[in-house]
TORKETOR-971429 format. One line per 4 residues: number of its first residue (from 1); for each residue x, y, z of N, C-alpha, C, CB. Coordinates in steps of 0.05 Angstrom, whole numbers, plus 32768, in hexadecimal, padded with zeros to 4 digits. Last residue first. Glycine has a CB too. Example, Ala and Ser with C-alpha at 12.3 -4.5 7.8 and 13.67 -1.06 7.14 Angstrom:
# residues 2
2) 8101,7FD3,808E,8111,7FEB,808F,8102,8001,809D,811A,7FF4,8072  8108,7F8E,809C,80F6,7FA6,809C,8108,7FBE,809C,80E2,7FA7,80B5
# end
This chain:
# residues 164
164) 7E69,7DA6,7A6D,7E85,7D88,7A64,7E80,7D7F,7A47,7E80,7D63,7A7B  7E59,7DD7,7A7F,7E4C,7DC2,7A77,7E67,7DB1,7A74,7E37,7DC6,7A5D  7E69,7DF4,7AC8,7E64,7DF3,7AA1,7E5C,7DD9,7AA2,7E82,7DF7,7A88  7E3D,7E16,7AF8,7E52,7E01,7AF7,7E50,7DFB,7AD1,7E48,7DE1,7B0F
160) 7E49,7E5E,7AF9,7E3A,7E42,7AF8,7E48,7E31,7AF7,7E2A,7E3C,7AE5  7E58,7E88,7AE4,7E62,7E7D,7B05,7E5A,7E67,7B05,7E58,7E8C,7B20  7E46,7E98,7AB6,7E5D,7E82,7AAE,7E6A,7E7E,7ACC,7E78,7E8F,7A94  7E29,7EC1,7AC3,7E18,7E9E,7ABF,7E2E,7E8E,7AB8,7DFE,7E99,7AA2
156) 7E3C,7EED,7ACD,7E36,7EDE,7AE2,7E2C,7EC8,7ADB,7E27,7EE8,7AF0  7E40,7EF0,7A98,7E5C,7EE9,7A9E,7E50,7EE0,7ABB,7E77,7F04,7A9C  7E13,7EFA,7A87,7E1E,7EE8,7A7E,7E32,7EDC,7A8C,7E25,7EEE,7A6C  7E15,7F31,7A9F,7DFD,7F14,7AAE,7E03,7EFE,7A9E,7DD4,7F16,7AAA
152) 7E2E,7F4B,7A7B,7E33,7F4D,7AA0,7E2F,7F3A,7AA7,7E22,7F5E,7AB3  7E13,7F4A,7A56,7E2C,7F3C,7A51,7E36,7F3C,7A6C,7E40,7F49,7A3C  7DE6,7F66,7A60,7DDD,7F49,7A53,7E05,7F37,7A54,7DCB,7F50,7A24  7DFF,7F9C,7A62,7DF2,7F92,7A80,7DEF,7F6F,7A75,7DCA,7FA6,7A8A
148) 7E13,7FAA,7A33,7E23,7FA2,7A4B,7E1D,7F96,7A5F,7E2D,7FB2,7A55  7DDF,7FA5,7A1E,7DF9,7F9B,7A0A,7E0B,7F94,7A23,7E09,7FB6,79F2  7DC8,7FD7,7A2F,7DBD,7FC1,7A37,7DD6,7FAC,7A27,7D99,7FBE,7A2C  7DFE,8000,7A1E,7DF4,7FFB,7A42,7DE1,7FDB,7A4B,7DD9,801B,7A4B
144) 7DF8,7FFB,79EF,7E0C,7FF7,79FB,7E04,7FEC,7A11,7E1B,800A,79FC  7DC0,8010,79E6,7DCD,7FFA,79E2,7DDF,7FF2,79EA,7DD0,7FF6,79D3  7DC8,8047,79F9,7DB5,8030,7A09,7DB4,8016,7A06,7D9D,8032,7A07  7DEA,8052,79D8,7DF5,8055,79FC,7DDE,8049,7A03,7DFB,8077,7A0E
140) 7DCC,8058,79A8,7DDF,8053,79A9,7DEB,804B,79C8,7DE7,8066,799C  7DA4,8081,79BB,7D96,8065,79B5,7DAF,8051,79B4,7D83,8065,7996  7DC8,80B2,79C3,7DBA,80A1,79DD,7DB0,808D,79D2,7DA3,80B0,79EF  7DD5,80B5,7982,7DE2,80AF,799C,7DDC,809D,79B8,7DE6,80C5,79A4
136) 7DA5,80C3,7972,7DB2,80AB,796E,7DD1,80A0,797F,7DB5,80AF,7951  7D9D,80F8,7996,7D85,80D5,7995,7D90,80C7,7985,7D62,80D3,7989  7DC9,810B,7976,7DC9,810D,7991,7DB1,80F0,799D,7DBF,8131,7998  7DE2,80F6,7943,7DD3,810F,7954,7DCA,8104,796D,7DB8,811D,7945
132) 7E1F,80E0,7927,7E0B,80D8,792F,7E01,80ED,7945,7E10,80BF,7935  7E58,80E7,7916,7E3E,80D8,78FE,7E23,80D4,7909,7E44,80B7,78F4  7E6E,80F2,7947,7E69,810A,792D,7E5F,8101,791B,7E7E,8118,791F  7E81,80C4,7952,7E6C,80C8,795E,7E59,80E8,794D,7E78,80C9,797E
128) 7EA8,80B6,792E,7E94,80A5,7937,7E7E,80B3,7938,7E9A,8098,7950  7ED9,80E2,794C,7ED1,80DD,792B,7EB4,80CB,792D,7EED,80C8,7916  7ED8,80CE,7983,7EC9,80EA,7980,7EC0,80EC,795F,7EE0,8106,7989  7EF3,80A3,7971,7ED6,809D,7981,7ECA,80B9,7978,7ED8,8097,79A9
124) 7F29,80BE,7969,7F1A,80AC,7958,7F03,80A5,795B,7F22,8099,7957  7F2D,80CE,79A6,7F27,80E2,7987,7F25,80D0,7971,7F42,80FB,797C  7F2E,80A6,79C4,7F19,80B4,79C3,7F18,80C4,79A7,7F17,80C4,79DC  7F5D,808F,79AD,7F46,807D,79AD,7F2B,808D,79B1,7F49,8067,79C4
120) 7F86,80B3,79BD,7F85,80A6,799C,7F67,809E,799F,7F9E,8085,7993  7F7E,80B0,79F7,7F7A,80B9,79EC,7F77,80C2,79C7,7F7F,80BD,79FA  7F86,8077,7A14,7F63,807D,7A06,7F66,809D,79F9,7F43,807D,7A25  7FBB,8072,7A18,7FB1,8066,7A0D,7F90,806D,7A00,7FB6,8055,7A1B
116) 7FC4,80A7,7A37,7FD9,80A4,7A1A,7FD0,807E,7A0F,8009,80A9,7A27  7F9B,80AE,7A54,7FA5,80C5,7A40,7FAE,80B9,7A2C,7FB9,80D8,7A48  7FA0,8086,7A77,7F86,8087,7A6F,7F94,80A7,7A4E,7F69,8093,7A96  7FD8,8081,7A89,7FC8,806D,7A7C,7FB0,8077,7A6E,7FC0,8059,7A90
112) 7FCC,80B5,7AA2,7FE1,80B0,7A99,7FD9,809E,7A89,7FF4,80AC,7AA9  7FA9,80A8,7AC6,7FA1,80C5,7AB8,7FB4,80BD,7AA6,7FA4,80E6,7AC9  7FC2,8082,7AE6,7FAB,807A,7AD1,7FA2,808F,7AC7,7F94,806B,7ADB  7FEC,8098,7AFC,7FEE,8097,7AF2,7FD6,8088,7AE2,8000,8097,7AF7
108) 7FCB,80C6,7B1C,7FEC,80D1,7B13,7FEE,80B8,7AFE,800B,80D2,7B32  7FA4,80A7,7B3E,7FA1,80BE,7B27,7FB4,80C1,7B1A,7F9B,80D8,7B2E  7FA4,806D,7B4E,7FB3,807C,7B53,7FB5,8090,7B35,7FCA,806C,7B5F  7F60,804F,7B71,7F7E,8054,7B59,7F8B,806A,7B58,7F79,8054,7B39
104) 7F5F,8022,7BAF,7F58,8041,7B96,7F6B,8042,7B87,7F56,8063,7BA3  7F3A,8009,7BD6,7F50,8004,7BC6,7F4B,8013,7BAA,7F54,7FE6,7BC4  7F3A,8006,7C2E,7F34,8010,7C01,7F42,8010,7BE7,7F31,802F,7BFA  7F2B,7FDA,7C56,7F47,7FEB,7C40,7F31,7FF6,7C2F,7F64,7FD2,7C29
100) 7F11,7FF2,7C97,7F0C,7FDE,7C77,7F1F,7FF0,7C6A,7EE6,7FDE,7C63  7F16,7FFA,7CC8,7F21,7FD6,7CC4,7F17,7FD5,7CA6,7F0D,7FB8,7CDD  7F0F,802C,7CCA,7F23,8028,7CCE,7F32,800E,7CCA,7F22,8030,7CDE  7EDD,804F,7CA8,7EE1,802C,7CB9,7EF3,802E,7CB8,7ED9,800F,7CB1
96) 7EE4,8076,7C94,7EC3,807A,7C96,7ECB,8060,7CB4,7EA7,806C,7C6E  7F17,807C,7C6E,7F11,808E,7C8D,7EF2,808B,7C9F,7F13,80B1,7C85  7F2F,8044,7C6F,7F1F,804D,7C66,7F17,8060,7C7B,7F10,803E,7C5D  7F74,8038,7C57,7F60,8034,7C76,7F50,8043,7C6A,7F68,803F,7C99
92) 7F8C,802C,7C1B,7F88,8038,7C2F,7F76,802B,7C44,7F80,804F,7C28  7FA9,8016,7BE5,7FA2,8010,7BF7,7F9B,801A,7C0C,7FAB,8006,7BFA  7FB3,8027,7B9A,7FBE,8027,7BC2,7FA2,801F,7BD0,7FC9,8051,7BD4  7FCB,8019,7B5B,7FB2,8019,7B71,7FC0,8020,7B8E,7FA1,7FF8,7B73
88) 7FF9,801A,7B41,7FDD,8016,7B2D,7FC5,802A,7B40,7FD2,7FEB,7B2A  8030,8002,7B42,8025,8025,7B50,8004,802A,7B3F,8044,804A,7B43  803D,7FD3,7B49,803A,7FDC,7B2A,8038,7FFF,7B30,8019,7FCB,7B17  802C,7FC0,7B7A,8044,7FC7,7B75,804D,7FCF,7B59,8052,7FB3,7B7E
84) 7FF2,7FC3,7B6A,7FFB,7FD1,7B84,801A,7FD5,7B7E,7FF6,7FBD,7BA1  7FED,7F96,7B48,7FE6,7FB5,7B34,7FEF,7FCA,7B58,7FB0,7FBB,7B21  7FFB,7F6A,7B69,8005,7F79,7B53,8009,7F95,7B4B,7FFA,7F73,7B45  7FD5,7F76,7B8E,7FED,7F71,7B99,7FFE,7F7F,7B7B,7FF2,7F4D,7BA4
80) 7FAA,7F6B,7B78,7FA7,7F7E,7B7E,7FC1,7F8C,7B8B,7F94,7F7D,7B8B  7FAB,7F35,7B5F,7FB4,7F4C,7B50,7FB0,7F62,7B5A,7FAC,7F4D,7B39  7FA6,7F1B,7B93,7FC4,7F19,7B84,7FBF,7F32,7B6D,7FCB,7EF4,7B72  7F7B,7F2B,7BA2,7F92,7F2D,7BB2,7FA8,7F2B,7BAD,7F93,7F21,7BC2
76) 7F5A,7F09,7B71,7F56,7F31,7B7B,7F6E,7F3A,7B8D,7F34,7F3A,7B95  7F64,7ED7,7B8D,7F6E,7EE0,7B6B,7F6E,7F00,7B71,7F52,7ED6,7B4B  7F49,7ED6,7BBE,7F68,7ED8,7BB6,7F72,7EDF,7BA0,7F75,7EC3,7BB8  7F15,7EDA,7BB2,7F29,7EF5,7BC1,7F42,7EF4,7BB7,7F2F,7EF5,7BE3
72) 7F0B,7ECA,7B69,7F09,7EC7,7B8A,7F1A,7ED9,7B98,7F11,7EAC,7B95  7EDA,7EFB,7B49,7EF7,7EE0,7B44,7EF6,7ED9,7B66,7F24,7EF1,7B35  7EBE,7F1E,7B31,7EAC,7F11,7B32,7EC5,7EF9,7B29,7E90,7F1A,7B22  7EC1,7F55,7B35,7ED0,7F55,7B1F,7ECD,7F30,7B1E,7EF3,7F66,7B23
68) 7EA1,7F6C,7B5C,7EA0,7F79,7B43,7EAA,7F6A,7B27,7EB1,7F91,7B48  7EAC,7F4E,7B87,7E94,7F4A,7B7C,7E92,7F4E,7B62,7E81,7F57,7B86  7EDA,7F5D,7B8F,7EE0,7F42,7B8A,7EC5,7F42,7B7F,7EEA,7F2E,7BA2  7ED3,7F99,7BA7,7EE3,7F8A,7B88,7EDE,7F72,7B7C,7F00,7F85,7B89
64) 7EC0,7F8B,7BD4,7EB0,7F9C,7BBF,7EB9,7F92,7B9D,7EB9,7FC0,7BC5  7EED,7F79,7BED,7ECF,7F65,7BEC,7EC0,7F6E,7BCF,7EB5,7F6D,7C0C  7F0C,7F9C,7BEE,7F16,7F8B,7BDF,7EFC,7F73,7BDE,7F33,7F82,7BEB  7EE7,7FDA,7BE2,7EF7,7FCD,7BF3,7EFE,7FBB,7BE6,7EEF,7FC7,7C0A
60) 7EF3,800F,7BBB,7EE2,7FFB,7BC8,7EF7,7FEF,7BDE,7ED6,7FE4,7BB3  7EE8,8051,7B98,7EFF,8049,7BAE,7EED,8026,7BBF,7F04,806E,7BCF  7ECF,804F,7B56,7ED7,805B,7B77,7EDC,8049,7B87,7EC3,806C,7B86  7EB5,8035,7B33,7E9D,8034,7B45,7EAB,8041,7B5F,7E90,8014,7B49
56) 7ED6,8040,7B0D,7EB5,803F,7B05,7EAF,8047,7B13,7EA5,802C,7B00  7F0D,8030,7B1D,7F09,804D,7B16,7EED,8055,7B16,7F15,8053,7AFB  7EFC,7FFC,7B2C,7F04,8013,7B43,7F01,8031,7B3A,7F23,800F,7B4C  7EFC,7FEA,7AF7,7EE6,7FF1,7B0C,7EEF,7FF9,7B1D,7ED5,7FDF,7B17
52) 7F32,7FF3,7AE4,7F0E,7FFD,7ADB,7F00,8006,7AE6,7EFC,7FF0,7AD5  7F4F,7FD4,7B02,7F54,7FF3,7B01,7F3A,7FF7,7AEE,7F77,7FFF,7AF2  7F39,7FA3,7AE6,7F38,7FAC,7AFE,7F3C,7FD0,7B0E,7F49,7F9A,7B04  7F36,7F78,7ABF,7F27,7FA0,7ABC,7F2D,7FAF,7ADC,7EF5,7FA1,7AB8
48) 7F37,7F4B,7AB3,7F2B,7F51,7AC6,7F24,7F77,7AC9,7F3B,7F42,7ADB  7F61,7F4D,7A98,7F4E,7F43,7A95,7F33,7F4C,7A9D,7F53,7F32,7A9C  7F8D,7F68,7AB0,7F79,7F79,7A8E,7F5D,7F6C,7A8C,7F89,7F6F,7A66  7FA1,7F48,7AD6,7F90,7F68,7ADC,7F86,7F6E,7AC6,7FA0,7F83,7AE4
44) 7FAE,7F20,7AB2,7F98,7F1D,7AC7,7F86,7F38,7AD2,7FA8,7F11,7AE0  7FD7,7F33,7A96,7FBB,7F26,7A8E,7FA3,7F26,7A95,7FBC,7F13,7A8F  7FF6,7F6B,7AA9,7FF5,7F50,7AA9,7FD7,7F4B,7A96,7FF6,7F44,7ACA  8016,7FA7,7A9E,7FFE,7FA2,7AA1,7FFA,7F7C,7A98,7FEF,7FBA,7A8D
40) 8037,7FCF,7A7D,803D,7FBB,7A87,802B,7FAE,7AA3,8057,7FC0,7A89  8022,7FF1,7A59,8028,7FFF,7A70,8026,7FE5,7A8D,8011,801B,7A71  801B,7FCB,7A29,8029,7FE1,7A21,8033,7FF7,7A40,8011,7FF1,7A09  7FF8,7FA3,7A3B,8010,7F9B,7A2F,8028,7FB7,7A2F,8008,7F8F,7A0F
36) 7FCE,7FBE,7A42,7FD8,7FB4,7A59,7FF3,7FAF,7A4B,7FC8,7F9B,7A66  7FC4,7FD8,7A0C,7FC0,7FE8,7A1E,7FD1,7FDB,7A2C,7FA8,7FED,7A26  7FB9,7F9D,79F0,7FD2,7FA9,79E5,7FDD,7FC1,79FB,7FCC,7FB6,79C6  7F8D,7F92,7A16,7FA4,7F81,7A0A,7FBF,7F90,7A13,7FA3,7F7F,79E7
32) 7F6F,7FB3,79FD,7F75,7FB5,7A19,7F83,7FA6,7A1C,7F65,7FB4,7A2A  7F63,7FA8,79BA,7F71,7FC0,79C7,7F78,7FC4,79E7,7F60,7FD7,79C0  7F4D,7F6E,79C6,7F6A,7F7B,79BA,7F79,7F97,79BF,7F66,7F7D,799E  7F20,7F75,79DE,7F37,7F64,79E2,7F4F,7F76,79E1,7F38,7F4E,79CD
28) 7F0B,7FA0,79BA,7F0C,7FB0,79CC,7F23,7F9C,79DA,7EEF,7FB9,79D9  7F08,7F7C,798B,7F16,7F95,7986,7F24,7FA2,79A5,7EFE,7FAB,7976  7EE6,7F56,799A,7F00,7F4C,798F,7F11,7F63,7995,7F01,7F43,796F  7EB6,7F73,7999,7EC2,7F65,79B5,7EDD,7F57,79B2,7EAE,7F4E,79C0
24) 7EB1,7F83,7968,7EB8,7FA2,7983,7EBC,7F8B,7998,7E95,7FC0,7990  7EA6,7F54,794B,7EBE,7F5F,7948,7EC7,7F77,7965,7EBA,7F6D,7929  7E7E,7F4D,7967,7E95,7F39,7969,7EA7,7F48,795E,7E92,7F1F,795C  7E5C,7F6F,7957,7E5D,7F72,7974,7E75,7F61,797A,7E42,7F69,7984
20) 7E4E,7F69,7919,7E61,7F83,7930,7E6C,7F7B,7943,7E54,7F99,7940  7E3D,7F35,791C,7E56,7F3A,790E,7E66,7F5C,7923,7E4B,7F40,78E5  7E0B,7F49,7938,7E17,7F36,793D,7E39,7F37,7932,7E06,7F21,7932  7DFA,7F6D,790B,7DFF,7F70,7928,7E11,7F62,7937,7DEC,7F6E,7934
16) 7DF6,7F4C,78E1,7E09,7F62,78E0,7E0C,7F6F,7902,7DFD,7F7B,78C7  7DBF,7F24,78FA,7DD7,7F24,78F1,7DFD,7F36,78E8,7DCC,7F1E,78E2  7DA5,7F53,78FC,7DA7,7F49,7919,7DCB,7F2D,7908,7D78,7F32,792B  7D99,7F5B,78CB,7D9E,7F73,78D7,7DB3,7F64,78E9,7D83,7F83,78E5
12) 7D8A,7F28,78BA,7D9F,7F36,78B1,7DA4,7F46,78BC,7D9F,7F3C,789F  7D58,7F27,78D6,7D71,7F19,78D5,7D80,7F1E,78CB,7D73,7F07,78D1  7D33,7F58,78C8,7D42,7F54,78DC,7D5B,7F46,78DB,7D35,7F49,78EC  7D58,7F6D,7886,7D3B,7F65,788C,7D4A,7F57,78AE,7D27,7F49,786C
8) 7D6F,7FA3,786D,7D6B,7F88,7871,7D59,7F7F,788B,7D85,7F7D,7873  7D54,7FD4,7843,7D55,7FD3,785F,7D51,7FBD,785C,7D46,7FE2,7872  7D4A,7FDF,780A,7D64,7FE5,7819,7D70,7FDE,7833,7D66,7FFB,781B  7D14,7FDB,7808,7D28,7FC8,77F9,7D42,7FCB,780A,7D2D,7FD2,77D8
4) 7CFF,8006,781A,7D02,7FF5,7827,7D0B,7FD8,7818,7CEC,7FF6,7836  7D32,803A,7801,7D1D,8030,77FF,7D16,8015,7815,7D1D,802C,77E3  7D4F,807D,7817,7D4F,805A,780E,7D35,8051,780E,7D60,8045,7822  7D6E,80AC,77E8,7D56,80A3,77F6,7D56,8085,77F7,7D3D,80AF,77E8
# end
């Protein structure tokens, strides 16, 4: 039974939080890293997540992308060129507009990627998540979710011009 002795007091809480969240942002680095490194995968495309979001948000165009992944066309045109001759992504005519490409991933092999890298990773996650019922879960995924949206709008605030 705990007592309220037991329970640190906000700052500390928000402190050990803090310590997590640097380490799961060190960790997750590292493991997509090692991922790109391992199914020969550059810097630039890991960086950037790019086969991500196409997988996220489905088949875009190359405008759509460039928003998503928030670089200039040309940078998006060179690694789209890449991860294209890597067999990552294709390119199609869009059957809706005949003048807009789409640019989709290629199932055969990011099913491939996605198995024999996230799969170790989910059944270790699945261990995780068996410590926790179901409203600690969703309170869990709502953090995340506001956690991701505050680091989204970060990264749109580093479009700014920096300090010196």
């Amino acid at each position: 039974m705990s007592t309220d002795d037991d329970i640190p007091s906000r700052a500390e809480a928000l402190e050990r939080l803090g310590i997590a969240g640097r380490r799961l942002s060190d960790a997750v680095v590292l493991f997509h890293s090692r991922a790109a490194e391992a199914f020969g995968r550059g810097a630039s495309e890991t960086k950037t997540k790019t086969l991500g979001v196409i997988q996220r948000f489905g088949p875009m165009t190359h405008r759509d992308l460039t928003e998503h992944v928030g670089l200039k066309p040309a940078s998006v045109s060179n690694i789209l060129a890449r991860l294209e001759a890597k067999g990552w992504i294709r390119r199609q005519r869009s059957s809706e507009d005949a003048r807009s490409v789409l640019v989709t991933t290629l199932p055969e092999k990011t099913g491939h990627f996605r198995k024999t890298v996230f799969g170790a990773l989910m059944a270790r996650l699945q261990g995780v998540h068996d410590g926790y019922d179901a409203a600690e879960l969703l309170l869990i995924a709502d953090a995340f979710g506001a956690i991701a949206a505050a680091q989204e709008a970060a990264a749109d605030d580093l479009d700014a011009p920096r300090c010196e």
